[in-house]
Structures are given as structure tokens and as C-alpha cells.
N, C-alpha and C positions, 0 to 999 in steps of 0.2 A: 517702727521698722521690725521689731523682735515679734512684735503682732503678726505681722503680715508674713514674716517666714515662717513662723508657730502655726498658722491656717495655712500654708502653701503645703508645709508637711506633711501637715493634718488631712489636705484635699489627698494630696498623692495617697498617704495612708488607708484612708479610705477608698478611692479608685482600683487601688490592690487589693484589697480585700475582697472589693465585690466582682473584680475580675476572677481570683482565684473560685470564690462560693462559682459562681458564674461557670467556671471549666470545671466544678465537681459537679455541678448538677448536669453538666453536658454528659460528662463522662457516667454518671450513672445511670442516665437514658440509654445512654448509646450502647452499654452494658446490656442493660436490662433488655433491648431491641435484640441483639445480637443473641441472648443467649434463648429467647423464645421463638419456636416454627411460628410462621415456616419460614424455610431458608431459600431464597434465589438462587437456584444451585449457579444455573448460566452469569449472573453477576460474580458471583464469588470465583467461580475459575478463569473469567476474564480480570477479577484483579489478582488474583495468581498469577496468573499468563504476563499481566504488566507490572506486578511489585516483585516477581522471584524471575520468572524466566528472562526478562529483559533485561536484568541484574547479575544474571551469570558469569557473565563475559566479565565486567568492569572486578567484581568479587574474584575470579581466577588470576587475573593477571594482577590483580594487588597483593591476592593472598601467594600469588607465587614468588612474587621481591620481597615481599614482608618476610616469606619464610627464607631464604637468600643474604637477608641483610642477619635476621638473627643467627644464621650460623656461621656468618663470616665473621662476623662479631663478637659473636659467643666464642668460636674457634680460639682466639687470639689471646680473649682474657680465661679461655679452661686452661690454654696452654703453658700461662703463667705458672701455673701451679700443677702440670701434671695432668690435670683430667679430662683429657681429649673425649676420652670416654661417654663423660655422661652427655657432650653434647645433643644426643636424641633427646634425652631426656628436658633439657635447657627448652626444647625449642618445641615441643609438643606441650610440655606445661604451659610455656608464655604463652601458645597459641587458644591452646582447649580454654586454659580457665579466666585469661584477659583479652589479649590481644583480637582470639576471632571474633567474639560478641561485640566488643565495640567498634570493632574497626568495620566490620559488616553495617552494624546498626550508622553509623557514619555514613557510608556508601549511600546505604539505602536510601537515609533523609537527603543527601543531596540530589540523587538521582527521581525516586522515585514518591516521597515525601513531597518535594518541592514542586512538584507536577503535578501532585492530588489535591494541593491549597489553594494551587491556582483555578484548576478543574472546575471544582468547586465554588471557586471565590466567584470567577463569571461564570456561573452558573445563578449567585446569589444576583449581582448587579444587573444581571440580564432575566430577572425577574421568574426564570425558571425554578427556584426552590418558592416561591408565591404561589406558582402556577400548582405546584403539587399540591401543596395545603388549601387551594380553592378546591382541588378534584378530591378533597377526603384524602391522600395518601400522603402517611408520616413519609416526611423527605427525612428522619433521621433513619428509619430503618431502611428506608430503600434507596440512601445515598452513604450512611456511615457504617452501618452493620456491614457491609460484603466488605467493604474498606478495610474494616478493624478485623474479620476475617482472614481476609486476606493478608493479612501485613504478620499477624498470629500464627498462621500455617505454613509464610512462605520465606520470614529472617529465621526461623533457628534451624531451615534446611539449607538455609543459603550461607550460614554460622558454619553448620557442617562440610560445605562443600569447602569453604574457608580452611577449617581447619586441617582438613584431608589434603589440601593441594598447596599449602602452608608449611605442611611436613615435610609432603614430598620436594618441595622449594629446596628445603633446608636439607633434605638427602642429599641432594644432585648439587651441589657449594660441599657440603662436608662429607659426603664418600668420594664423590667425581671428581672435582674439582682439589680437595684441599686432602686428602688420600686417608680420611677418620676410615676406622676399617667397620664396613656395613654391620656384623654382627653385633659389634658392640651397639651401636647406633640405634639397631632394631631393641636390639636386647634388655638394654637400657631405658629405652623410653617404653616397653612392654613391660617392664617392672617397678616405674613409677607412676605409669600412670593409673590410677584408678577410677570405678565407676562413678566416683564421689566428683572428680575431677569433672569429668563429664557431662553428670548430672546440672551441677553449678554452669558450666558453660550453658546448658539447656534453659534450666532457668532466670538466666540473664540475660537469652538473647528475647525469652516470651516477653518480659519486663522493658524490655527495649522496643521492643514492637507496638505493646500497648502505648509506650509512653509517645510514639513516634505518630501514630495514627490516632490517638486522644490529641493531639497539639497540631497538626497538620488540619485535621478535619475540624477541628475549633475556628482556627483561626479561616479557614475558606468560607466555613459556613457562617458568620459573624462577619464576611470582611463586607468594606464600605467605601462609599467616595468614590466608583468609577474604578477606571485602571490606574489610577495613584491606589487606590485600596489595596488593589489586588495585588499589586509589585510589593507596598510595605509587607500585608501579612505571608506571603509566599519567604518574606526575607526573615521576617519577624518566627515566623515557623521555622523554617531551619537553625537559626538560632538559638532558639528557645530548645529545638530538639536535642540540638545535639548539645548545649552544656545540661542538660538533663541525663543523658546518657551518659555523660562521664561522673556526674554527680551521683547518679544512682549506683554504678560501678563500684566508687568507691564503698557506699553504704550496703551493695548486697556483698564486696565483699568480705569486707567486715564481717557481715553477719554468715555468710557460708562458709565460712573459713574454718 
């Protein structure tokens, strides 16, 4: 019996490993596709047009309660101690350097992540990623590059809109509503915040993108078995995404800190 779990571990052990080798060399294709012309302009802004613009709407009205709850929040416990004040400052920090990048990269993989694995996935069972590789054409440049494009150019703009409409959330609860006086608000969060802040958010949300559209397009283009395939890795994708986004968070911010 201590055999047989010693080899069950051992299979699993090795099935992960060669899964992970497996999504590095995916992902250093899919790299290497991406960063060489020529580029599909028309594919690349139709998945703009489907990973940022169709994502606007869901990203404003979360980034506008997100910023809402933090400053009704924030309000209660500054107040404890006097510093009504720096509330702008509370709520533009939480947003720039944590809050918007994950909480975007979140949306996205359920919205617009989950949509591309499927895309994809029957795409794979329906014999069309076959068909391209009979006709000469890499199906990883001309199905993952505009992808990973796409998802590259269109979360740390959709990060940004987050964060802009996140603020203003968090105005309109703590000048309007709850009578913080504007100046301070503005003033305060203009004198903490800086370019460093900023940048970090920037860089978190590129890191989130990649990792979202390396893990979506893996598992679509890999998936198997019919529509049992396609439903697991479509679920198995967003999974896998977003505790990676949070996981990574914690380690860039560590390291940007």
C-alpha cells in the first residue's frame, strides 16, 4: 500500500511538471509570435474592441461601489482618530497600487478570459486549429498573438479607467454624501500620491494580462474530449487565472514596494 501511494504521488509529480514545461514552452512561442511582424492589425483591434471595450461598463460600475464602500469605510475608522483628512489619500492608494489592477484583472478573466478558452477550445474539437496547420498557417500566431495583444494593450487601460472612476466613487460618499471637505480630499491624495505609485499599478496590471491570456489561451488551445473538454478547461482557466493574479500581487508587491 505505501508502494502504490509513493507511485500515485510520483505519477501526479510528474504529470505537473510536464504540464508546467508544457505552458513554458507555450508561452515562449506565443512570446516569441507576438513580438515578431507582421502584426494583424484588424485581429488585434477586434480583440481590443472584445477584451477592453465590452469591459467598460462591468469595470465602471464595480470600480464605482469599490470606491464608495472604501470611503465609507475608510470615513468611520479615519474618524476614530481624527483624520477625516487624509481620506483621499486612503482611497486613491488602495485603488492605484492594489485594488484597481486586481480587481480589473478579476473582471476581465471572468468576463472576457472565459470567452477566449472557449473560443478557442471549439475551435480545437471542431478540428479548425488542424485545419490551419494542414494550410501552412501557425494557428499560434494567428490565434494567440492578437490575443495576448490584445489583453496587453487593453487591462492597464481598463486598470486606469478603474482607478479614475474608483476615486471619483469615493468623492461623491466622502465630499457629497458624508460632508469630508473637497479640498482636503483633493489635496491630500495629490500629495501622496506619486509617480512610483502609479507606475506599480502599471506594471501589475501588464503582469496580470500576460498571465490571464498565457492561461486562457493554453488551456483552449490544449482542450479535449468534446464539450465536457471545453466547459472543464473554460472553468479550469479562470481558476487557475485568477488565483495567479492574486498570487502574483502579493509577490510584485513585495518586490515594488
Amino acid at each position: 500500500m505505501i508502494l502504490s501511494i509513493a507511485e500515485a504521488l510520483g505519477a501526479r509529480a510528474i504529470r505537473a511538471t510536464r504540464s508546467i514545461g508544457k505552458m513554458g514552452l507555450f508561452l515562449g512561442a506565443s512570446v516569441a509570435r507576438t513580438a515578431v511582424p507582421p502584426y494583424r492589425g484588424r485581429n488585434i483591434v477586434k480583440q481590443i474592441h472584445f477584451i477592453g471595450v465590452k469591459s467598460v461598463f462591468i469595470i465602471v460600475l464595480t470600480a464605482a461601489f469599490t470606491g464608495m464602500v472604501l470611503a465609507l469605510q475608510g470615513y468611520y475608522n479615519l474618524r476614530k482618530f481624527g483624520s477625516e483628512g487624509v481620506l483621499g489619500s486612503l482611497v486613491a492608494l488602495s485603488l492605484i497600487r492594489g485594488l484597481g489592477p486586481v480587481l480589473s484583472a478579476l473582471l476581465v478573466t471572468g468576463r472576457a478570459g472565459s470567452a477566449l478558452t472557449a473560443e478557442i477550445g471549439i475551435m480545437r474539437i471542431g478540428e479548425q486549429i488542424d485545419a490551419l496547420e494542414t494550410m501552412g498557417i501557425d494557428p499560434i500566431r494567428f490565434l494567440v498573438a492578437p490575443r495576448l495583444l490584445g489583453f496587453l494593450l487593453s487591462v492597464p487601460l481598463l486598470t486606469a479607467i478603474f482607478d479614475v472612476v474608483g476615486i471619483y466613487g469615493g468623492y461623491l460618499v466622502g465630499v457629497k454624501l458624508l460632508g469630508v471637505n473637497a479640498g482636503a480630499y483633493l489635496g491630500q491624495m495629490e500629495a501622496s500620491v506619486e509617480l512610483g505609485d502609479v507606475t506599480q499599478g502599471i506594471w501589475k496590471s501588464l503582469v496580470f494580462a500576460l498571465l490571464i491570456a498565457w492561461v486562457c489561451t493554453f488551456k483552449g488551445y490544449f482542450t479535449r474530449r468534446g464539450a465536457e473538454g471545453v466547459s472543464q478547461a473554460t472553468t479550469s482557466a479562470v481558476v487557475i487565472s485568477s488565483v495567479l493574479v492574486l498570487v502574483c500581487d502579493y509577490f510584485l508587491t513585495s518586490v515594488l514596494l
